[in-house]
C-alpha positions in Angstrom: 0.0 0.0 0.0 1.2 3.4 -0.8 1.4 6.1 1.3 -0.7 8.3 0.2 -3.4 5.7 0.2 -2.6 5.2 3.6 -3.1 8.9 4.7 -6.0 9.1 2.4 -7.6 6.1 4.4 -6.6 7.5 8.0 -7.8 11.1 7.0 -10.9 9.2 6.3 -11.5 7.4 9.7 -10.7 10.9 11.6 -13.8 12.5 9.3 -16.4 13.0 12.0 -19.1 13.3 9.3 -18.3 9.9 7.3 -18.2 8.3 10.6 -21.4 9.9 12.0 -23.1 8.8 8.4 -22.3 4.9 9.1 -23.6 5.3 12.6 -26.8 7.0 11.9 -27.7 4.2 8.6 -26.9 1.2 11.2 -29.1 3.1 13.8 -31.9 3.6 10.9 -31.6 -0.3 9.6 -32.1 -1.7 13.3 -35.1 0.5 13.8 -36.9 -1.6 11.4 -39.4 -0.7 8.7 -41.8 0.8 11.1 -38.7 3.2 12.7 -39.9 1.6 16.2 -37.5 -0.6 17.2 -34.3 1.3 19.1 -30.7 -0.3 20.3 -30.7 -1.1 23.8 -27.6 0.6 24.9 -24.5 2.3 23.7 -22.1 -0.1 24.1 -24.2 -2.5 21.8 -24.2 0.1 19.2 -20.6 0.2 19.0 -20.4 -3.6 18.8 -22.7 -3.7 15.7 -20.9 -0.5 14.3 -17.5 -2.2 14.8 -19.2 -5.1 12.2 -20.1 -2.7 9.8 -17.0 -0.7 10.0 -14.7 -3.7 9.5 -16.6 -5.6 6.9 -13.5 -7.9 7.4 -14.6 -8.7 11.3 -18.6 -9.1 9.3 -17.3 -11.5 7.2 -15.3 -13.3 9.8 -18.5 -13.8 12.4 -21.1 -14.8 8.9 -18.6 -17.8 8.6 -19.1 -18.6 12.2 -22.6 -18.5 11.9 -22.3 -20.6 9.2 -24.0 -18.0 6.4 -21.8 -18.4 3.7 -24.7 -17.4 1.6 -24.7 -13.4 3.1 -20.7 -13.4 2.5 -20.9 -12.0 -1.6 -22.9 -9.5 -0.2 -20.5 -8.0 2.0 -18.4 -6.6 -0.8 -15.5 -6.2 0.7 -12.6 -4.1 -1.3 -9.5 -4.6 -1.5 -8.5 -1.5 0.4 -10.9 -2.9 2.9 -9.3 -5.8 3.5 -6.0 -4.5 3.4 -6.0 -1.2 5.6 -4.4 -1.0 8.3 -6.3 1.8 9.5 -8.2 1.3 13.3 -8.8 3.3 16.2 -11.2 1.1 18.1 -9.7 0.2 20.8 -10.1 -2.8 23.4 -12.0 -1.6 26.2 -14.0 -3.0 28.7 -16.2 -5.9 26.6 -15.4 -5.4 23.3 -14.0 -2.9 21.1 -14.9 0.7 21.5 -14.1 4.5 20.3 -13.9 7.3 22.5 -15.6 9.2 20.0 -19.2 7.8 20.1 -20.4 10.0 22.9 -20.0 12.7 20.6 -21.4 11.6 17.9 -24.4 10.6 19.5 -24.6 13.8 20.7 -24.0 15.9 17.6 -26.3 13.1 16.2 -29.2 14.2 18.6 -28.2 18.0 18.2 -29.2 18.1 14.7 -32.5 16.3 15.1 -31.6 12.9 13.3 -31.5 10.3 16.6 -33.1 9.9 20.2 -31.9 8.6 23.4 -33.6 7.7 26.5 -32.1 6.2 29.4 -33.3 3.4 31.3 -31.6 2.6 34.3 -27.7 2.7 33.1 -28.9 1.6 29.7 -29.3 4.3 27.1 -31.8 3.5 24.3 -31.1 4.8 20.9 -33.9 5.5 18.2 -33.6 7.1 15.1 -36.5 10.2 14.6 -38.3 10.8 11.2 -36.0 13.4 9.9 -32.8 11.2 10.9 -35.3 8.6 8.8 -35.7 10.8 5.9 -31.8 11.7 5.9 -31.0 8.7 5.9 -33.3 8.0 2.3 -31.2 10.7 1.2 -27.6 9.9 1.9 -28.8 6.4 0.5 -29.0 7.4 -3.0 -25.4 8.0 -3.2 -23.8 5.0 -4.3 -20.9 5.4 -1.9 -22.8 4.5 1.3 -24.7 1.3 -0.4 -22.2 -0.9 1.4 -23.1 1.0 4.7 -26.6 -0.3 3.7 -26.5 -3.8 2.6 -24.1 -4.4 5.6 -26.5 -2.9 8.0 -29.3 -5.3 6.8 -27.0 -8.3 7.3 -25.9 -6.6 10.5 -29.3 -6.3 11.7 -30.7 -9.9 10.4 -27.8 -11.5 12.2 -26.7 -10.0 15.3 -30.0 -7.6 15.7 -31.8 -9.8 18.5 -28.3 -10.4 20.3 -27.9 -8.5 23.6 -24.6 -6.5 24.3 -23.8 -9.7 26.8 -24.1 -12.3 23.7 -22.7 -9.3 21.3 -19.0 -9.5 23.3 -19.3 -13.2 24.0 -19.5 -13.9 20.4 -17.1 -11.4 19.6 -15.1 -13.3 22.1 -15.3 -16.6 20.5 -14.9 -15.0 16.9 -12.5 -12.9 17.8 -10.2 -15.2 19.9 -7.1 -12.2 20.0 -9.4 -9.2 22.1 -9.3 -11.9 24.7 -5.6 -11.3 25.7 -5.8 -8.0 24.6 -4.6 -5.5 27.4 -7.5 -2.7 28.0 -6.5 0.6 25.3 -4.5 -1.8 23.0 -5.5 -1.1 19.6 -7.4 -4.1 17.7 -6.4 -5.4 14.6 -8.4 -7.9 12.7 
């Protein structure tokens, strides 16, 4: 990989907006067709967004759920596959960015999400104009990944809890066992 490609795909992962654009389609997929349904909890947000921002990682738990027949859909590219670009990092159950606060907050801000809190769990929903965004930014071919992915994302790993979520990220994902807390992850 060349340099420039490199910085090209780093400078991408540190654009808050590209980022923020994943997030909110994943959050509008798992709210169903009805726009009803919301994520139980933030940390289970960032395990399905750490699927659909590492198609690799997708691709890796479809083959342990035996669903070979979802894989071609995944489209993975070869600068995909081959980036070494991450800044999840392992935290407590799983992987995590120290970014999502604020994008759920910026998210909210501009009308487009919801969040109500329940205990210590904070329930995310997507509004009708975070709907109706999303229809937009979908349009663009560049983000149909970000859908299709979702949609496998959600089928899959929708009904899991954030407790299943990290022990089958556990199982799949044998190396953020030993892992020391902060250590970047690298699938």
């Amino acid at each position: 990989m060349d340099q420039s490609l490199l910085e090209r795909i780093i400078r991408l992962d540190e654009n808050d907006e590209l980022n923020i654009i994943r997030i909110l389609i994943l959050i509008n997929i798992m709210a169903g067709r009805n726009q009803k349904q919301t994520i139980n909890g933030i940390n289970k947000l960032v395990k399905l967004d750490f699927l659909l921002r590492y198609p690799v990682a997708l691709e890796r738990a479809l083959m342990e759920l035996k669903k070979d027949k979802d894989i071609p859909k995944i489209d993975i590219q070869a600068y995909e596959r081959d980036s070494v670009e991450t800044n999840l990092m392992h935290f407590n159950y799983g992987p995590w960015d120290g970014r999502y606060r604020r994008f759920l907050t910026i998210l909210e801000a501009k009308g487009l999400i919801t969040y109500t809190i329940n205990g210590k769990t904070v329930n995310v929903s997507i509004t009708q104009t975070g709907h109706k965004k999303v229809k937009d930014i979908s349009s663009f071919s560049e983000f149909q990944n970000y859908v299709i992915r979702s949609v496998l994302i959600k089928r899959h790993f929708g009904s899991y809890s954030s407790k299943k979520l990290i022990n089958f990220f556990y199982e799949v994902f044998p190396e953020m066992v030993t892992m020391k807390q902060g250590e970047e992850i690298k699938i």
